[in-house]
Each structure stands twice: as structure tokens, then as C-alpha cells.
C-alpha positions in Angstrom: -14.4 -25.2 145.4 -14.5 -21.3 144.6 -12.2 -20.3 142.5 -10.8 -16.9 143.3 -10.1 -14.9 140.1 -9.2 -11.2 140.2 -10.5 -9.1 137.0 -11.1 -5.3 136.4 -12.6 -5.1 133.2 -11.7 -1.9 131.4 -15.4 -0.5 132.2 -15.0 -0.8 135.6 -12.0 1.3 135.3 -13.1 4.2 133.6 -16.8 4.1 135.8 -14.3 4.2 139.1 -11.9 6.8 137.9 -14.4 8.8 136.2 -15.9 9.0 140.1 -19.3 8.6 139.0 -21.7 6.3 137.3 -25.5 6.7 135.8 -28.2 5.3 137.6 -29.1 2.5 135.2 -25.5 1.3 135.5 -24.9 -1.2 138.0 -21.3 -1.5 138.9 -21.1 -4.6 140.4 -17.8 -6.3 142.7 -18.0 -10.5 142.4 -16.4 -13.5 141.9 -15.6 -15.4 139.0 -19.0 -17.4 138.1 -21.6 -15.1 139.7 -22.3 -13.3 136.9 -22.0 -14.7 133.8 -22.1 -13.3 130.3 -25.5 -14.9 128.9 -27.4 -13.7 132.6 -25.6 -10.2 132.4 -27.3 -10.0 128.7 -30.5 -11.5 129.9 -30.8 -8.8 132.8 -29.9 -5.9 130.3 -32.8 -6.5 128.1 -35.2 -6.9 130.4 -34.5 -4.1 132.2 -32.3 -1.5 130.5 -29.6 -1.4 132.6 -26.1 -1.6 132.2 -24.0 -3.9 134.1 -20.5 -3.8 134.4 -18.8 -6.7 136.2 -15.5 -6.9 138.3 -14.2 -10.0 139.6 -12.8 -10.1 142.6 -12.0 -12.0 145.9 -12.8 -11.2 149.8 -9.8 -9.4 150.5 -9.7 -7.6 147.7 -13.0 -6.7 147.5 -12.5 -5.5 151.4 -9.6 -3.8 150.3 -11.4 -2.0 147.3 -14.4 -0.8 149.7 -12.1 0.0 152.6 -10.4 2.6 150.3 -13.3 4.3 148.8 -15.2 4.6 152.3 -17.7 1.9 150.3 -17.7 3.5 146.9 -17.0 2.8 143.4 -19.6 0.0 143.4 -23.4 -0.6 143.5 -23.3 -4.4 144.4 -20.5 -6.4 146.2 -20.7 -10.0 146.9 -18.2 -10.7 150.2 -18.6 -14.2 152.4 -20.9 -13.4 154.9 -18.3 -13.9 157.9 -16.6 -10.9 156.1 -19.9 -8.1 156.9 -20.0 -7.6 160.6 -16.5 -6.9 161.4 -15.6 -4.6 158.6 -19.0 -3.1 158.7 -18.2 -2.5 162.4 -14.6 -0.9 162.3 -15.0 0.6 158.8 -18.6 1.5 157.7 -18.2 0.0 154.1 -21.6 -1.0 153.9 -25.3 0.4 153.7 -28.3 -1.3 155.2 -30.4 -3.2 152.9 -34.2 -2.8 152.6 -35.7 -6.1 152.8 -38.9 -5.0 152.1 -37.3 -4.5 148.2 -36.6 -8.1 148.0 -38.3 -11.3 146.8 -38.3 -13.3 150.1 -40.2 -16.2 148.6 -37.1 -16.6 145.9 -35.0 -17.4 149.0 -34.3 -21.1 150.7 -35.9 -19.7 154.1 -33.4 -21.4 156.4 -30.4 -19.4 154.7 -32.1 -16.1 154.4 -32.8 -16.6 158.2 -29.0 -17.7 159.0 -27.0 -15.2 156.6 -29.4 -12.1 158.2 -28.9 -13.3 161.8 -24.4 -13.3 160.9 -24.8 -9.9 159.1 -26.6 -7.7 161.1 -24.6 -4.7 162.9 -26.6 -2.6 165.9 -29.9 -3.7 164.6 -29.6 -3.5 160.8 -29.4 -6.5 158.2 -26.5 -6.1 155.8 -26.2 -8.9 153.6 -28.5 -11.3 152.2 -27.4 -15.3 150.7 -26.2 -15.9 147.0 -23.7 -19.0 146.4 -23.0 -21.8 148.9 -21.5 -24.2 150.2 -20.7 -26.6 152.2 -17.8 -29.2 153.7 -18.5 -32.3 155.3 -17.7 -35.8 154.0 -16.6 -37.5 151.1 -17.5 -41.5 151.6 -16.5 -44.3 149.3 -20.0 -45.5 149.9 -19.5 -49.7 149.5 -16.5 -49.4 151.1 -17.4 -47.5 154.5 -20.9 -47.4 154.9 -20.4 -46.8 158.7 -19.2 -42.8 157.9 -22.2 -40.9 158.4 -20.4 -38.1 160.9 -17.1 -36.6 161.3 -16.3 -38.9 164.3 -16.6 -42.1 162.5 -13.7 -41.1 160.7 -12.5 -42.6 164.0 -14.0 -45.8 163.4 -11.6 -49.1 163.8 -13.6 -50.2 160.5 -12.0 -47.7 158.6 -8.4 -47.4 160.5 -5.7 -46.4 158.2 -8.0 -45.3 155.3 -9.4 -41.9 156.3 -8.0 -38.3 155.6 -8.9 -35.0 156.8 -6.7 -31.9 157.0 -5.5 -30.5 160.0 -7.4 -27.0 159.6 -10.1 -25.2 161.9 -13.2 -27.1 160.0 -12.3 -30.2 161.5 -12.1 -28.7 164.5 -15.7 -27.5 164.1 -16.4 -30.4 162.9 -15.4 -32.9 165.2 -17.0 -30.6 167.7 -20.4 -30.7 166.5 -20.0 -34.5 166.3 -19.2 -34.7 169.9 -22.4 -33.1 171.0 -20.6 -29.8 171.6 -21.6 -26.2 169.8 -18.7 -23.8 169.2 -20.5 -21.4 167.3 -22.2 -20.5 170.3 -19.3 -20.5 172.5 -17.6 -17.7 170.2 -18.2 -15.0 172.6 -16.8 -16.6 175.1 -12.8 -17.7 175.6 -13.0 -19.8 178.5 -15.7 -21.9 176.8 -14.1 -22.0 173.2 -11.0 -22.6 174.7 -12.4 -26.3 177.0 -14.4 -27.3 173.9 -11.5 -27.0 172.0 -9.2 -29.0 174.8 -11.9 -31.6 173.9 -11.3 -31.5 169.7 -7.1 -31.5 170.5 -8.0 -34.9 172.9 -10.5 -36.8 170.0 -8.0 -36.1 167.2 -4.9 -37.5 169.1 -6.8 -40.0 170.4 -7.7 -41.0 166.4 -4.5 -40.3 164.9 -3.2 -43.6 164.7 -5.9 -44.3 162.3 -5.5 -41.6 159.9 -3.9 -42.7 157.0 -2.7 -38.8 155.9 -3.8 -35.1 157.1 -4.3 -34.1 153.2 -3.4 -30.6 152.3 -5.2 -29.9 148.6 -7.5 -31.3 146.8 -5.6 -33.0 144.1 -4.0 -34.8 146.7 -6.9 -36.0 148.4 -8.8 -36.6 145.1 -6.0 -39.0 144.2 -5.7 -41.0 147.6 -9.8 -41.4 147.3 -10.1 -42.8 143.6 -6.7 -44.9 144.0 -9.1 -46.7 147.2 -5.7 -45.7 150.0 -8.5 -43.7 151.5 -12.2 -44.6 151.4 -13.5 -41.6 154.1 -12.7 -38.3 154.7 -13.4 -34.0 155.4 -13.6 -32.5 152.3 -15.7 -30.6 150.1 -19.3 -30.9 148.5 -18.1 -30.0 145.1 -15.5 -32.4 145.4 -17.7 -35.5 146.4 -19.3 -34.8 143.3 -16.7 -34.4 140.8 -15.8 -37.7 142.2 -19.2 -39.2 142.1 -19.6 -38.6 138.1 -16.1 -40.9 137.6 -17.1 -43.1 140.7 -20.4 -44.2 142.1 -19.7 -45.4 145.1 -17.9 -42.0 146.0 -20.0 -39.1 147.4 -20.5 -36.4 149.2 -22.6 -37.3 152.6 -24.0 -34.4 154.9 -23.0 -35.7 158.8 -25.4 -36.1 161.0 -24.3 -33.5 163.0 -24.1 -30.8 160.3 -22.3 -29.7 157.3 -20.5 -26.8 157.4 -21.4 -23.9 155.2 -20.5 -20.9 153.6 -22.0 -18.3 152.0 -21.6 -15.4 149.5 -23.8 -12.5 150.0 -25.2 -9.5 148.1 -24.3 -6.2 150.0 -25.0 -2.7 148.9 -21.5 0.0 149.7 -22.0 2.6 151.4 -22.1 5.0 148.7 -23.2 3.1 145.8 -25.3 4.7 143.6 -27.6 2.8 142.0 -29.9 0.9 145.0 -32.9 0.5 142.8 -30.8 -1.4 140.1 -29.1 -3.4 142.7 -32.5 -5.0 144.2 -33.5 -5.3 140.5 -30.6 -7.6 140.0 -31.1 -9.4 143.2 -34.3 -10.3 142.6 -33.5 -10.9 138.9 -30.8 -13.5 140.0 -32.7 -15.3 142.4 -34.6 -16.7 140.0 -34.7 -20.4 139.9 -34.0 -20.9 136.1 -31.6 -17.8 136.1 -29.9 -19.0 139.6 -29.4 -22.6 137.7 -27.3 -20.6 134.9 -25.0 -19.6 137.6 -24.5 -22.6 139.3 -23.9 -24.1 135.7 -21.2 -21.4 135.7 -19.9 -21.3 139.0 -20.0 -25.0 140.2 -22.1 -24.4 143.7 -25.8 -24.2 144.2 -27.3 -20.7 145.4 -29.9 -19.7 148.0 -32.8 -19.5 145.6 -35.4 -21.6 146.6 -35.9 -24.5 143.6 -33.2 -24.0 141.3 -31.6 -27.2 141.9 -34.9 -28.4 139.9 -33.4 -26.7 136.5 -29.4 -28.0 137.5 -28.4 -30.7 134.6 -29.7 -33.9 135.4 -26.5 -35.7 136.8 -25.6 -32.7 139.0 -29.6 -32.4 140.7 -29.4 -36.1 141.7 -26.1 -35.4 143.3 -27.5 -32.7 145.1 -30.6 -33.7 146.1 -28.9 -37.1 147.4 -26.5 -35.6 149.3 -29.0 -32.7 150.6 -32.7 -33.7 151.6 -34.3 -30.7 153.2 -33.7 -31.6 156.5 -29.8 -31.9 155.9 -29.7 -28.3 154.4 -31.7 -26.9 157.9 -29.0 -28.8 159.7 -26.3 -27.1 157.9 -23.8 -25.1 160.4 -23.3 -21.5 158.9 -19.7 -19.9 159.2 -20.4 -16.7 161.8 -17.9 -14.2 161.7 -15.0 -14.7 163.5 -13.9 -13.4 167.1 -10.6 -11.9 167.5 -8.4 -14.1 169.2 -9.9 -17.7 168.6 -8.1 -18.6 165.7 -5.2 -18.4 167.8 -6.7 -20.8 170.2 -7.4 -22.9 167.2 -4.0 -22.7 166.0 -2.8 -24.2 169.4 -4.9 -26.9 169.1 -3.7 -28.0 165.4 0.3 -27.8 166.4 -0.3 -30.0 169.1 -2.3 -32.6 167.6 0.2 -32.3 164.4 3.0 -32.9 166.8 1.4 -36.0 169.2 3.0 -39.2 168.7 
């Protein structure tokens, strides 16, 4: 799970006051994990810049751009459902030129998905960094039958499964049931019937739920004590449990996982572009992406660094993700005004069915 940490080191401070920074200096706006201290070093002696690093969050790091018109930074790292809107109403961002990019370092299938969510009237904004991914966590001997989000349903496991009552199950349980409401975002009517659908599966299955979980201690506990052997939750989470475990992992459903994505974007009036790709390009590196996952706890976009994870946490990976279950992945698109309010309908009334 991300970990949102909020940072301004003192470098930062003076380069944004100051309202200026050289051209070797690359100011960049992150989260904790993405850029971490042996990588920066690495990435200043090969190339002579600077780089000075502020740790951030998506709304702050919205917030930060949003009150500079896009400046004060070089390099900002936002979710990629978190581009085309403020892009849209607040022009915080600059185009990137993909031709200055390494396209090989990239996992194809999330270059292709991230650049299709971020483009604004014809232009890409964002390209894919960290991800990852919910689906479901499976005590693996004791539900073998849970390979989608619907056989959470299952009488077999009835009174031993967990999932929270948030819009990913919601999406989720969609997918499962042969529906696609990413595609029916720009349309009400049609989120609003496939949703009707969702509301009548989970009521229909809550009976057999043994708890809607609500963090992850919680749900971490109620999977090693054995009260729940099946439920939504998080890749990293599988894992963690896998290492004290084995039986317990994360398993990509059949009909998808669901994934998110931390970009690289370029503010509008950062100024230093040419440093920026350089540390793109730089990070995308399989042996250098494997640093940051080592650091950050979720794998990256760069095509092959799982090959240079640690041992234990590549044969997690690469059990829980073959190739084909990464191209099946579901990508978070940015979000239409007025659905999660649909959403929201949905999860009251399914909370409050008997």
C-alpha cells in the first residue's frame, strides 16, 4: 500500500522561493519511495545534475501546481486519474515529447493504458512509473475455488470472506459479472443500470460475508487468524502475508485486477525538460527501477525489473502476475463528475440491506 508522506526538504524551499532554478537542477514533486537516496546519488554522477526531492501526495501535489499555474517544479509524479481533469480546468501540466523517451524501458501494455487516461485535446501528458493493483487475497488450501471477485459468493466459502464496502468492489464485482464500467463512464444512464446490477449481487451475497473490513490491520488479522480465508484487498498485502503464510496470496481474478498508476508529468513551467527525460529514462532502468521498488514496496512500469527484485519478492510477483494477467489488468480512468455519487448510493444501500 502507498504510503503518503509529505516532506519539503529545505532545498526545495529556497529553489521555490528563490523563483528560479539552474538548468542542471531538477526539482522534482513525489512520493515517499520514488526517489530514494542511493538512485538520487547514482543519477547525479552520471549525469551532473542536481536533484532536489519533495515528497508529496496527490492533493498536495495538485494543490502545489494549482498555485504556481504549474511551477516551482521540473518533475511531478500524480496518479494518472489525477491528469486529465486538472489538466483540463487548470492547465498545470505541459505536453510530454515521447519521442525523448526510452519506449522499449516501458511494460508496453501500461505505456499504452496510462497515455490513452492522460491525454487532453490530442496531447499525452503523463507516462507510468509505480503500480499497483487490488484484486484478491486467497488462503490458497483453504479456498481454491476463489479465482474472481464473484466467488467471494461461493457457498464454499460462506461466512469466511471480507471485502470492503468501497467503489473497487463495485468495479470489481462488475467486471466479474461480464459488465464494463469503465466504458460506461460517459454515460449516466448506463453507469447508473450496471451499478443497479453490483447493489443486487452484493445483497444478494451478504449473508455470506463474514465482515466488510475497513483497514488493512484489520483484514490482515481476520486472514492469518483463518475467520476469513478470501477476500478484496491489496497486491502488496497478499504478499506481506505470503512471506509469514504460504498458503496466503495474492491471486489476479480472472476478470482483471484493478490498477493504479503513478506517472511522470512535466508542470507547465518547469524549467528543466532536458533533465526531466534524463531522469525518466535514467529510472526506468530495470536494475535502477528494482532499487525503487526495494524502497517503495510496488513494482514499476519498466519492462524486466521484477528480474533484479530480491528473490522471495520476484516469485511473488511473477506467481501472482504471468503476462497475460498484467494485460488483463483494469486501469483506474479518471473519474466523471457525478458517478461517485451514484456509487455512493449504491454502498448505503447494500450497507443497510438486511
Amino acid at each position: 500500500m502507498k504510503q503518503h508522506v509529505v516532506m519539503l526538504s529545505t532545498a526545495a524551499v529556497i529553489a521555490i522561493s528563490a523563483g528560479a532554478a539552474s538548468a542542471d537542477t531538477l526539482r522534482l514533486l513525489t512520493w515517499g519511495g520514488y526517489a530514494p537516496e542511493d538512485v538520487v546519488a547514482k543519477f547525479e554522477e552520471q549525469t551532473g545534475h542536481t536533484v532536489e526531492v519533495t515528497k508529496s501526495n496527490n492533493e498536495e501535489m495538485i494543490a502545489k501546481l494549482r498555485a504556481t499555474g504549474g511551477g516551482g517544479f521540473d518533475l511531478a509524479q500524480p496518479s494518472q486519474d489525477r491528469i486529465a481533469g486538472p489538466q483540463a480546468e487548470f492547465g498545470i501540466y505541459k505536453p510530454m515529447d515521447l519521442s525523448k523517451l526510452n519506449a522499449d524501458l516501458f511494460i508496453p501494455s501500461l505505456m499504452l493504458a496510462t497515455q490513452a487516461n492522460t491525454t487532453v485535446d490530442g496531447e499525452v501528458y503523463g507516462v507510468p512509473h509505480v503500480w499497483g493493483t487490488s484484486g484478491l487475497v486467497v488462503d490458497t488450501k483453504m479456498a481454491p475455488m476463489v479465482k474472481d471477485y464473484t466467488d467471494l459468493c461461493s457457498p464454499d466459502v460462506a461466512g469466511k470472506v471480507s471485502y470492503r464496502l468501497k467503489r473497487p468492489t463495485l468495479i470489481g464485482f462488475a467486471y466479474s459479472m461480464g459488465l464494463d464500467p469503465f466504458a460506461a463512464y460517459g454515460d449516466e444512464a448506463a453507469y447508473t443500470e450496471i451499478m443497479g446490477q453490483v447493489e443486487a449481487k452484493l445483497i444478494e451475497c451478504k449473508a455470506g460475508v463474514k465482515t466488510y473490513w475497513g483497514g488493512g490491520d484489520e483484514l490482515m488479522g481476520l486472514l492469518r487468524s483463518g475467520e476469513v480465508v478470501a477476500s478484496m484487498a491489496w497486491d502488496t498485502g497478499g504478499w506481506k502475508l505470503n512471506a509469514d503464510k504460504p498458503d496466503i496470496t495474492f491471486v489476479a481474478p480472472a476478470a482483471g485486477a484493478l490498477g493504479w498508476v503513478d506517472t511522470f508529468v512535466l508542470p507547465a513551467k518547469g524549467k528543466a525538460d532536458d533533465a526531466a527525460y534524463e531522469w525518466i529514462n535514467f529510472v526506468m532502468q530495470p536494475e535502477i527501477s528494482a532499487m525503487i521498488t526495494a524502497a517503495a514496496g510496488n513494482f514499476t512500469a519498466s519492462q524486466g525489473a521484477d528480474e533484479f527484485a530480491s528473490d522471495d519478492l520476484k516469485a511473488r510477483y511473477q506467481a501472482s502476475f504471468p503476462q497475460e494477467a498484467i494485460d488483463n489488468i483494469k486501469w483506474y480512468p479518471p473519474v466523471p463528475a457525478g458517478l461517485e455519487a451514484i456509487e455512493g448510493g449504491v454502498l448505503d444501500r447494500v450497507k443497510a440491506a438486511k
